[in-house]
N, C-alpha and C positions, 0 to 999 in steps of 0.2 A: 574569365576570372570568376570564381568562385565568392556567391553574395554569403555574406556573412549577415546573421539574422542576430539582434538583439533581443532578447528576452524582456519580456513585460515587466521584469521586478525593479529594471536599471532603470525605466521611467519611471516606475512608481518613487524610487529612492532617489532621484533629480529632484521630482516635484514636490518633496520631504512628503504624498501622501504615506507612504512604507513605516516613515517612524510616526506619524498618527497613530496608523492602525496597529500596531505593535503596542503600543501606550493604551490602546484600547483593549486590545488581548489581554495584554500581562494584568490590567484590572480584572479580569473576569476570576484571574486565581481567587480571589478573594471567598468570590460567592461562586463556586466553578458551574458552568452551563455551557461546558463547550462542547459535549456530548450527547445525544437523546437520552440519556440518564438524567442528567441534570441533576447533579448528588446537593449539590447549592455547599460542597465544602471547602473551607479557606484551606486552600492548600498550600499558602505560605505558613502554617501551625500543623498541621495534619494530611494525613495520608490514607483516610478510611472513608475515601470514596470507593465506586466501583471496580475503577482499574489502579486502588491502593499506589496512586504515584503521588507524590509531593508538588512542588514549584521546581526542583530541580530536576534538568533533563535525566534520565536514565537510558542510557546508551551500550548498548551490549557488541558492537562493531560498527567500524566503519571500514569500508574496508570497496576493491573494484574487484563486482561479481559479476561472474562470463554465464551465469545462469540465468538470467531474465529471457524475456520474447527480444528474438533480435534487433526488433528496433530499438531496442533500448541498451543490449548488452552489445550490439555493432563488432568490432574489431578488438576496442580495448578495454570494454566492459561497461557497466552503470557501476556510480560512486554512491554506494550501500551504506545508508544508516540506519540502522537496525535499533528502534525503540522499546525498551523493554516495558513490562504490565501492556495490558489490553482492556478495554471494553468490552470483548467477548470475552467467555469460556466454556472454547470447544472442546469438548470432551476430546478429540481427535487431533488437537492442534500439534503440526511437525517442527514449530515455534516454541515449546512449551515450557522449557528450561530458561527462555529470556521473559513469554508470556505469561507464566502463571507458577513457577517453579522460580521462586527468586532468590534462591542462597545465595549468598554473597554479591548480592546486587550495589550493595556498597561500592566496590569496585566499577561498578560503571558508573558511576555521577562525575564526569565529566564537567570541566566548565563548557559557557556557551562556544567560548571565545577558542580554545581548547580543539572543539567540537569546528570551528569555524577554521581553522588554521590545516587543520585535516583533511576536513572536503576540498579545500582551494589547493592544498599539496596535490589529492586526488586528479586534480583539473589538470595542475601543472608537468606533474611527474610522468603520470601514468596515464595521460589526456582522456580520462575519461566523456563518455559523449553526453553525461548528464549527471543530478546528483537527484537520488533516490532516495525519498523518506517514506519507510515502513513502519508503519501502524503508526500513525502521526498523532490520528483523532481526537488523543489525551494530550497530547503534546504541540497543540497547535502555537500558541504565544514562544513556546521554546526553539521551537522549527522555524518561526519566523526571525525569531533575535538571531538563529544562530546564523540565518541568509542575511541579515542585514548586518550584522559583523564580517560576514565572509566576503561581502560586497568590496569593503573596505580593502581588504586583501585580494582583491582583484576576479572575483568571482563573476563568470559570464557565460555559464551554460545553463540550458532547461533545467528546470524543477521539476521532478516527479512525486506526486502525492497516491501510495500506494497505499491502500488501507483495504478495510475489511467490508465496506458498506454501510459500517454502522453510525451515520455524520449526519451532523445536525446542519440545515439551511442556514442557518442564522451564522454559524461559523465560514459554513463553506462561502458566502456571500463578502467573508472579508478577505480570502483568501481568492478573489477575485483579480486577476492581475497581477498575481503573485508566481500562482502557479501557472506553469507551460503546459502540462501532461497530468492527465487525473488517470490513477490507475485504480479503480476499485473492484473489490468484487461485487456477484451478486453470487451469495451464497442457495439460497433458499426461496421456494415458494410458497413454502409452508408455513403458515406460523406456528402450528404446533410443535412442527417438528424442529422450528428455529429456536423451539424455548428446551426440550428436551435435548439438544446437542448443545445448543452455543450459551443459553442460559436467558435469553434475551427474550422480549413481546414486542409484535411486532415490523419485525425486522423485514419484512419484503415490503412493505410500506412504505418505511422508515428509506431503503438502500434506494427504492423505486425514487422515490424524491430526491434524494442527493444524486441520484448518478442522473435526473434532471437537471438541476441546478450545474453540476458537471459540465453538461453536453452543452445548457447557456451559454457557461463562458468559454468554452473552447472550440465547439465544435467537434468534427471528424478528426480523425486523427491525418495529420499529414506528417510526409518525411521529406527529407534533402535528396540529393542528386548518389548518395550516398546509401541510401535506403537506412536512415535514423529518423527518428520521431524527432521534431521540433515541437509541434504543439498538438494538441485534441486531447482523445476518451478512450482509451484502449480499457473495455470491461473483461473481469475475469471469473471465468467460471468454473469449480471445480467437480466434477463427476463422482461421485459418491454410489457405493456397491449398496444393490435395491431401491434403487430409484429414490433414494431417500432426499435430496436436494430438488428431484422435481426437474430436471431439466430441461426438458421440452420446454413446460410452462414459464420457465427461467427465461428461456429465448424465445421465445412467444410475445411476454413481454417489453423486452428491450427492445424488440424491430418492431411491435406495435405502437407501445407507449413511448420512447426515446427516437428510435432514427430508422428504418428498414438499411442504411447503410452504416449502422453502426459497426466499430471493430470488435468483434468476441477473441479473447483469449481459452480458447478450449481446454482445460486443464482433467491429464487423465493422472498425475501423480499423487493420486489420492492412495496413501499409506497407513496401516493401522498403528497409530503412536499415540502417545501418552496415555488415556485410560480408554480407546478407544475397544479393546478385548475385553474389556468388563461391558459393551453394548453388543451382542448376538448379530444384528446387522450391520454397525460396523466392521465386524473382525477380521473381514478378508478385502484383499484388492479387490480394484476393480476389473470382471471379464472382459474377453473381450466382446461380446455380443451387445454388454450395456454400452461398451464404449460404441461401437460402431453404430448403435439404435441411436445417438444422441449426436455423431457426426451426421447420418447420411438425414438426419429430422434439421440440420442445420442447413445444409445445405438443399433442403426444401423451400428453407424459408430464404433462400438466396444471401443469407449471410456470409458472402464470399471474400468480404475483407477481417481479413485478420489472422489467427494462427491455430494449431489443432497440435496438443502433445501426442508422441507416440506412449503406445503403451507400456515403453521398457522406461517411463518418466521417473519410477517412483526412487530406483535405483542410483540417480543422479543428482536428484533434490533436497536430499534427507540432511538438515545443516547439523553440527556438533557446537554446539556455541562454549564447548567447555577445552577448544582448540585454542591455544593460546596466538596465532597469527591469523587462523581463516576457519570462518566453521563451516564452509561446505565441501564436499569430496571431490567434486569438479576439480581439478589442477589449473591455480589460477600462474597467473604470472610471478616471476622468482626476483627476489630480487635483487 
């Protein structure tokens, strides 16, 4: 008989701490500081913070995406929340049209409750193996309301917190027992180079601390008898043309500073998008000689759990968010 694992959020919402810490979040819109920005704006009034989002969630899809690392996308996909505005801005982002491009973002202000009735369809319908929050970081007190409404509706798979690196301790620490699977990246080794593409200071600092605090509360990553992620750390890293991200040193650090068994997501679907052609060393994919210099330096360092894109990635990944059912190319399921 097959164990059926409960998720950490159903205890936190038994022992009412879930709607504590929810009451504690949604005060922080006030004076916001749930990012390493720390813009200190009431974003129940305004919206000219950093990642220019309000108090209400901005939601550009929900939707089950067969394109994740398999343990996450399994058989019948991860339940895909796709949060619009971001804390970065990469010059390169393949996100850019929900990230930094917001015409008609109107249209995604979703309620919570809305947003909550969606994902628990998600679970139900099309059983996905988990529910996916992307680019949370801004949106953490909203990502939580919407799991603690969704509860109510019968919601009972892993949490995935997929974000960009760029997360503040003090957040990620109430987010403690909430979340099942931390999916971050670690973009960057560089700080100079972190401020010149994504806009940020800082940030391998900054990501190096959270994807600590990360690996605190969940550990390694494990799966089922099924080969899906229940709980841990799955890091991701994306390979950028002239060594501009640093890679080696990217993974260098995560098995020194974090775990020598931690999981890397190898990402080679680094693609020139958004104003990425206005930067000389972005403009083009990546080779194959950098990609293979940054696998076979990986496998030096005996980081043998986790996943490595092929090179033909980029062609697969590229989402349209102005698709009115699904914005990535992948052919997902019909319905």
């Amino acid at each position: 008989m097959k164990k059926i694992l409960t998720p950490s959020y159903l205890k936190l919402h038994k022992s009412g701490e879930l709607s504590e810490r929810l009451r504690g979040l949604e005060s922080r819109l006030e004076s916001c500081d749930l990012c390493p920005h720390v813009c200190r704006v009431n974003r129940f009034k305004m919206a000219n913070g950093k990642c220019k989002a309000g108090a209400d969630p901005i939601i550009s899809s929900i939707c089950d995406h067969h394109g994740e690392e398999p343990v996450l996308s399994g058989v019948n996909g991860s339940g895909t929340v796709f949060f619009g505005s971001c804390n970065l801005k990469c010059v390169y982002c393949q996100n850019y049209q929900i990230s930094q491009d917001m015409n008609g973002s109107e249209q995604w202000r979703i309620s919570t409750s809305e947003a909550a009735q969606k994902i628990v369809d998600l679970q139900n319908k099309r059983q996905v193996h988990n529910i996916n929050f992307v680019s949370p970081s801004h949106f953490i007190p909203q990502m939580v309301r919407i799991i603690y409404e969704a509860i109510q509706l019968g919601l009972n798979v892993p949490i995935v917190y997929n974000s960009n690196g760029y997360d503040l301790i003090d957040s990620l620490k109430l987010l403690d027992g909430i979340i099942d699977i931390y999916l971050p990246d670690f973009k960057y080794a560089d700080d100079e180079t972190a401020y010149s593409y994504s806009g940020i200071k800082n940030y391998p600092e900054i990501a190096l601390a959270a994807i600590k605090e990360m690996y605190h509360q969940v550990g390694n990553l494990k799966v089922n008898r099924d080969g899906i992620a229940t709980r841990g750390l799955l890091v991701r890293h994306l390979i950028l043309p002239n060594d501009l991200a640093e890679s080696k040193e990217v993974l260098t650090l995560l098995a020194d500073e974090v775990s020598p068994d931690i999981s890397i997501s190898l990402m080679a679907q680094y693609h020139p998008s958004h104003k990425a052609m206005n930067y000389p060393l972005l403009s083009r994919p990546v080779s194959y000689n950098e990609y293979n210099r940054v696998l076979e330096y990986m496998g030096k360092l005996h980081l043998k759990k986790g996943f490595a894109q092929q090179l033909d990635a980029p062609e697969y990944y590229l989402p349209d968010f102005h698709k009115e059912k699904h914005p990535f190319e992948l052919k997902e399921k019909s319905d």
